[in-house]
C-alpha positions in Angstrom: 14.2 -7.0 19.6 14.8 -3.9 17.7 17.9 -3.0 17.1 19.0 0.6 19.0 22.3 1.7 17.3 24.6 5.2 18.1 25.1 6.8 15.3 28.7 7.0 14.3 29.1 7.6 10.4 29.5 3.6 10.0 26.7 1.6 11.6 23.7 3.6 10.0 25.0 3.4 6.8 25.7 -0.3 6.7 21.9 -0.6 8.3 21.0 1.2 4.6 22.9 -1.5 2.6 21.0 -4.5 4.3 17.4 -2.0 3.6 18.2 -2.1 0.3 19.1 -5.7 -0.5 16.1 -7.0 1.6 14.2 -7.5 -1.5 16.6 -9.1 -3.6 16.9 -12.6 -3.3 13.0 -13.4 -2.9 13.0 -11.4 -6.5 14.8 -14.0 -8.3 12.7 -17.0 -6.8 9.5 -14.8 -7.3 9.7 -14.1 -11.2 9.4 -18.0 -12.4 6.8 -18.2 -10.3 4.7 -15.2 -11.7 5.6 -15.3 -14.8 3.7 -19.0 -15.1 0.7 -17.9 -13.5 0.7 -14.8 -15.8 1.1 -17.1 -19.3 -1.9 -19.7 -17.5 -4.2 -16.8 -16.8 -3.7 -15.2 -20.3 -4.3 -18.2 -22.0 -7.0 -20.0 -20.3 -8.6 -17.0 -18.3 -11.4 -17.8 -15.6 -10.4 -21.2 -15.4 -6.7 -20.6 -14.2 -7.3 -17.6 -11.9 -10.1 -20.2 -10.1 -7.5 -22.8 -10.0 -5.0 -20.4 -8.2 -7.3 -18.7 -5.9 -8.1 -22.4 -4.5 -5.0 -23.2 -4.5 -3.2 -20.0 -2.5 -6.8 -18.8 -0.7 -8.3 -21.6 0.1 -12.0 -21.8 -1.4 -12.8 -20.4 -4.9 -16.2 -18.0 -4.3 -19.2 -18.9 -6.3 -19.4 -16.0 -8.0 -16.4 -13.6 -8.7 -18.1 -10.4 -9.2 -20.0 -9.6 -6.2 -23.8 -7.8 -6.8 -24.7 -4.7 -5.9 -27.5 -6.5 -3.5 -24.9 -8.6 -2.1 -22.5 -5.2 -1.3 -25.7 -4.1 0.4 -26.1 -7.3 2.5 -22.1 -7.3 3.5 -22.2 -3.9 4.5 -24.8 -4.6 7.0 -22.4 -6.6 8.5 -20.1 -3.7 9.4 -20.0 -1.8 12.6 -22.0 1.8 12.1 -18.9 3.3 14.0 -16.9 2.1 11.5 -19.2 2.8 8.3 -19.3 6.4 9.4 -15.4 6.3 9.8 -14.9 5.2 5.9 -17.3 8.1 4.9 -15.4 10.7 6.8 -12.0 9.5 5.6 -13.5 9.3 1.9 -14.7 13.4 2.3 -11.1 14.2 4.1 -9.4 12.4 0.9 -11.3 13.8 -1.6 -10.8 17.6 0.0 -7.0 16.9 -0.2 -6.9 15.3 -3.9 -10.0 18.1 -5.3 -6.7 20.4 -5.2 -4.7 18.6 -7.4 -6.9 18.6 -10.0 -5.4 19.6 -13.2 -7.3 21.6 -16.2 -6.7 21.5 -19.4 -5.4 24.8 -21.8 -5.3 26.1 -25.1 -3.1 28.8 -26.6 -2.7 30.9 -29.8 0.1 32.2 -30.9 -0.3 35.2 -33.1 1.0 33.3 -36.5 -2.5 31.1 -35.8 -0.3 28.1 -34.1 -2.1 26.5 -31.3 -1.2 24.8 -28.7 -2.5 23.2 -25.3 -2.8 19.8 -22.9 -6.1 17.9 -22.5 -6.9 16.2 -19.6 -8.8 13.7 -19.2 -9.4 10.9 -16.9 -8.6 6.9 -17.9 -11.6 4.9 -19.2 -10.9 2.0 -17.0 -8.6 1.6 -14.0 -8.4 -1.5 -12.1 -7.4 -0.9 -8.2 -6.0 -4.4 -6.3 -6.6 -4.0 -2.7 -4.9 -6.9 -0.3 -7.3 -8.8 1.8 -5.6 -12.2 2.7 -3.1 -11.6 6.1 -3.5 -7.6 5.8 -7.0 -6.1 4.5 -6.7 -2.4 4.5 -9.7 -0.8 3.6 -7.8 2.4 3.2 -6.1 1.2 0.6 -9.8 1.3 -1.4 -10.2 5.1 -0.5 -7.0 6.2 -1.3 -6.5 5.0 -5.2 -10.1 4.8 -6.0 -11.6 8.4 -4.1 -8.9 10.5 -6.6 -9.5 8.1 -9.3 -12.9 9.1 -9.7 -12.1 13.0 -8.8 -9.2 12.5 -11.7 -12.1 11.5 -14.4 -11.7 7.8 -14.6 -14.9 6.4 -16.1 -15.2 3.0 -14.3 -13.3 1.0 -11.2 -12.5 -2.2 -11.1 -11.5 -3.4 -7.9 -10.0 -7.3 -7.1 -9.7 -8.1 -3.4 -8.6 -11.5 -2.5 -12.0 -13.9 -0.3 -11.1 -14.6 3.0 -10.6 -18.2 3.4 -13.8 -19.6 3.5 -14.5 -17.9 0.2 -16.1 -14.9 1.3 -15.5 -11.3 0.9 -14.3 -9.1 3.7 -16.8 -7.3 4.4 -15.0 -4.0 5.7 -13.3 -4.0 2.3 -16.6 -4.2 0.4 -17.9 -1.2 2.6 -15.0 1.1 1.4 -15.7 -0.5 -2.3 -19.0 1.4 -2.2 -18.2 4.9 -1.0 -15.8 5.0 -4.0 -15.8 2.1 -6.3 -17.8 0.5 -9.4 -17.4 -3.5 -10.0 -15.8 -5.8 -7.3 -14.1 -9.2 -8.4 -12.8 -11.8 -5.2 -9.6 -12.8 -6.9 -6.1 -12.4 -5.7 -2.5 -12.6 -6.0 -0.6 -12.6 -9.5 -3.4 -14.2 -11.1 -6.0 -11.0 -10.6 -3.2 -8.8 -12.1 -3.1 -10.6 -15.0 -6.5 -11.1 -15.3 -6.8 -7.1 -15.2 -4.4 -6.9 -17.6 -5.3 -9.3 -20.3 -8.9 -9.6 -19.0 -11.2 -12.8 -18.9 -14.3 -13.8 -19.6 -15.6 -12.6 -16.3 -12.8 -9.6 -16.3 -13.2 -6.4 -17.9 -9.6 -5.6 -19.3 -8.1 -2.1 -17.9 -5.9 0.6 -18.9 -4.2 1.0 -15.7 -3.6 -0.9 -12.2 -3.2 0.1 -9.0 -2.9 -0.3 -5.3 -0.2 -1.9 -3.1 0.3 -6.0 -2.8 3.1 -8.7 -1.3 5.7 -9.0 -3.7 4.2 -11.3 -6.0 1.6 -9.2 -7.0 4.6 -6.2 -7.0 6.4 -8.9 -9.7 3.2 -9.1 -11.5 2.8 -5.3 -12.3 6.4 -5.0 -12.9 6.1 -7.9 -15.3 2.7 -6.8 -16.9 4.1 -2.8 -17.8 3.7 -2.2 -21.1 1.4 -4.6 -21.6 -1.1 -2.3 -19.0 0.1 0.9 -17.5 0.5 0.5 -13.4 1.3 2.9 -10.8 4.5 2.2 -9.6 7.0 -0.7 -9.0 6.8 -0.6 -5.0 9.3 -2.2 -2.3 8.9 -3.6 1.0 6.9 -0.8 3.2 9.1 1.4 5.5 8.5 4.4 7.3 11.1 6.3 9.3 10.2 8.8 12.3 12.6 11.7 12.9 11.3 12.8 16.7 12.7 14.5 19.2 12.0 14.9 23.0 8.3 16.7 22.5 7.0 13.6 20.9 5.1 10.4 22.4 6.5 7.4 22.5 3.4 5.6 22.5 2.3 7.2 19.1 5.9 6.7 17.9 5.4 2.7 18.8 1.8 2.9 17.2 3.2 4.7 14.2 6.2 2.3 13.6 4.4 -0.7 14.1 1.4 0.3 11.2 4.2 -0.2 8.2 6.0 -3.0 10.3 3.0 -5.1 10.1 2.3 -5.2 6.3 4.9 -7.9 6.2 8.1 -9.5 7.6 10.2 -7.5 5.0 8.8 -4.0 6.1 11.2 -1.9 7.9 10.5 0.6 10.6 13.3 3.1 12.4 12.8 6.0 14.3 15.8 8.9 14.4 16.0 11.0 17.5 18.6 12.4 19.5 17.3 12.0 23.1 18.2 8.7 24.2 15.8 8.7 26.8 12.9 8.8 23.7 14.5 5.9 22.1 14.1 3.6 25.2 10.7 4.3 26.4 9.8 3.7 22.5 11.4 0.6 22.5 9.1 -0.3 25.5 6.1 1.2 24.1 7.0 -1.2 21.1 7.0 -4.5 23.5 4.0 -4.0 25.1 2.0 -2.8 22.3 3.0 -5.6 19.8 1.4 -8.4 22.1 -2.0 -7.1 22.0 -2.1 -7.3 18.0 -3.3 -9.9 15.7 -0.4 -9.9 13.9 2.6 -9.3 16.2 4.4 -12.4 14.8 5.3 -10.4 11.7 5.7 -6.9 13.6 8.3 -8.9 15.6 10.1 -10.5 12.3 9.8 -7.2 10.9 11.3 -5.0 13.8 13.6 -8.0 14.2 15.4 -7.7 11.1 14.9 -4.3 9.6 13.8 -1.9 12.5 16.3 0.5 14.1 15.8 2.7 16.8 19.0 5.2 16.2 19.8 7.9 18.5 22.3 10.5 16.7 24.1 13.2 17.9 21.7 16.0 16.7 18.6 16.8 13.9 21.2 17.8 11.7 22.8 14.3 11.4 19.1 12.6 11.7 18.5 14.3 8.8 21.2 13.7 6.8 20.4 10.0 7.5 16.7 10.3 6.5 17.9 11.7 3.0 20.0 9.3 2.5 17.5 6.4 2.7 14.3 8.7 1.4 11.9 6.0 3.2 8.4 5.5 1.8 7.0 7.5 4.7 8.4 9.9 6.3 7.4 11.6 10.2 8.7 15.1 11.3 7.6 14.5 15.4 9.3 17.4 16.7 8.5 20.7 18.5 9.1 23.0 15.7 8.8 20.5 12.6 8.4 23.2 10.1 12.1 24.1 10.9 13.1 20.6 9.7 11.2 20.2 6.7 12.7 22.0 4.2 
């Protein structure tokens, strides 16, 4: 069950502590592990990233790029309500990233000095997407739609086969609105094999996209050798909400970083008790109609708060002081809360 705590000045700050050590321990059994599979893959290539994607996936595919015919076949597959979903979420993210665009300048001073920034886009980028117990094709759209917007000349994007050695086909479907080539390899082994490139494996400049902490070790282990985004954690969101919001999309909202994996974390902040327990029941009877409740349970079990404090002011304070991954504002007048 979740845990529901009273803020008190004690108790929510000790819940930060055991946040922040989550990660740790699995860190020091993880590196060995990686770093192997790194040295195999940048010494023997193909061969050692098929070995490994039997060995943790199940079935190596027969081919590991996948054609632009067979795309076209997968995406048949797909349900036409979802197809027309990806395409409006692709438009929505490239509206919001279109504005963030930066331009390059050129100055001259009047003794004949110039000065100025280029910008330019990366030649190659290579985007990892997870597919094996979470596949989120929005995970595609987001890195690879401002990729392209940002300049970057070509996309590689790995994406682990499903067991039987197939790709998802959902996945594939975001691939084409905004992708290039698409490889079915997984794990620490594609982010090597991105980084050091293979005989089937176009080395890259840069990698991106979210993973379970071995491909996380990976990238942290691979920087310098290739450029990556960012050295992520566990996922965690926190909800600040007060008595306007809906504890069903509280529940929903929670439960969409809690699922990633059983080190996720997921509180909500509010100071109207009554909130806090019809979320908690919104929590219970929503988790048993999902695929994967097992690890929404572990997750909530472990590292999921529900803490009612004594005002915004001191929810606040609290969300600061953990500065979460994501971050809600559910209130009445969020705007007032923001800054």
């Amino acid at each position: 069950m979740i845990t529901t705590v009273v803020a008190d000045g004690k108790n929510e700050y000790e819940f930060i502590d055991l946040l922040k050590k989550r990660a740790q321990n699995s860190d020091k059994n993880v590196v060995p592990i990686v770093s192997e599979i790194i040295e195999n893959v940048a010494e023997n290539g193909d061969k050692a990233v098929k070995e490994y994607t039997v060995k943790f996936d199940g079935k190596a595919p027969e081919k590991v790029e996948i054609t632009s015919d067979e795309i076209d076949s997968l995406i048949e597959k797909c349900d036409k309500d979802y197809l027309e979903t990806i395409k409006k979420a692709a438009a929505n993210i490239a509206d919001f990233h279109k504005r963030q665009v930066q331009q390059s300048w050129l100055t001259t001073k009047n003794n004949g000095v110039m000065m100025g920034q280029r910008i330019r886009g990366l030649k190659r980028v290579g985007i990892y997407v997870p597919g094996g117990t979470a596949a989120y094709p929005s995970s595609v759209l987001m890195n690879a739609v401002p990729a392209k917007i940002a300049g970057v000349e070509e996309i590689i994007m790995c994406t682990p086969p499903q067991k039987d050695g197939t790709p998802n086909p959902n996945i594939i479907a975001a691939a084409k609105v905004a992708g290039d080539r698409i490889f079915l390899m997984g794990g620490a082994q594609a982010v090597a094999a991105l980084a050091y490139g293979t005989e089937s494996v176009p080395k890259v400049d840069k990698i991106v996209g979210p993973g379970n902490i071995f491909v996380a070790t990976a990238k942290k282990l691979l920087y310098g050798t290739v450029d990556i985004d960012m050295i992520a954690g566990p996922s965690e969101i926190l909800i600040i909400a007060d008595k306007s919001a809906n504890p069903k999309f509280l529940a929903a909202d929670l439960m969409s970083q809690a699922e990633h994996d059983r080190l996720a974390s997921a509180i909500l902040l509010t100071d109207c008790e009554e909130l806090a327990k019809e979320t908690e029941t919104e929590l219970e009877k929503q988790m048993t109609a999902l695929s994967r409740k097992d690890i929404i349970r572990s997750s909530v079990d472990n590292f999921g708060a529900v803490i009612v404090c004594s005002d915004m002011s001191q929810a606040i304070e609290f969300a600061n002081e953990l500065a979460p991954e994501h971050l809600e504002v559910c209130c009445e007048n969020p705007m007032e809360y923001v800054g």
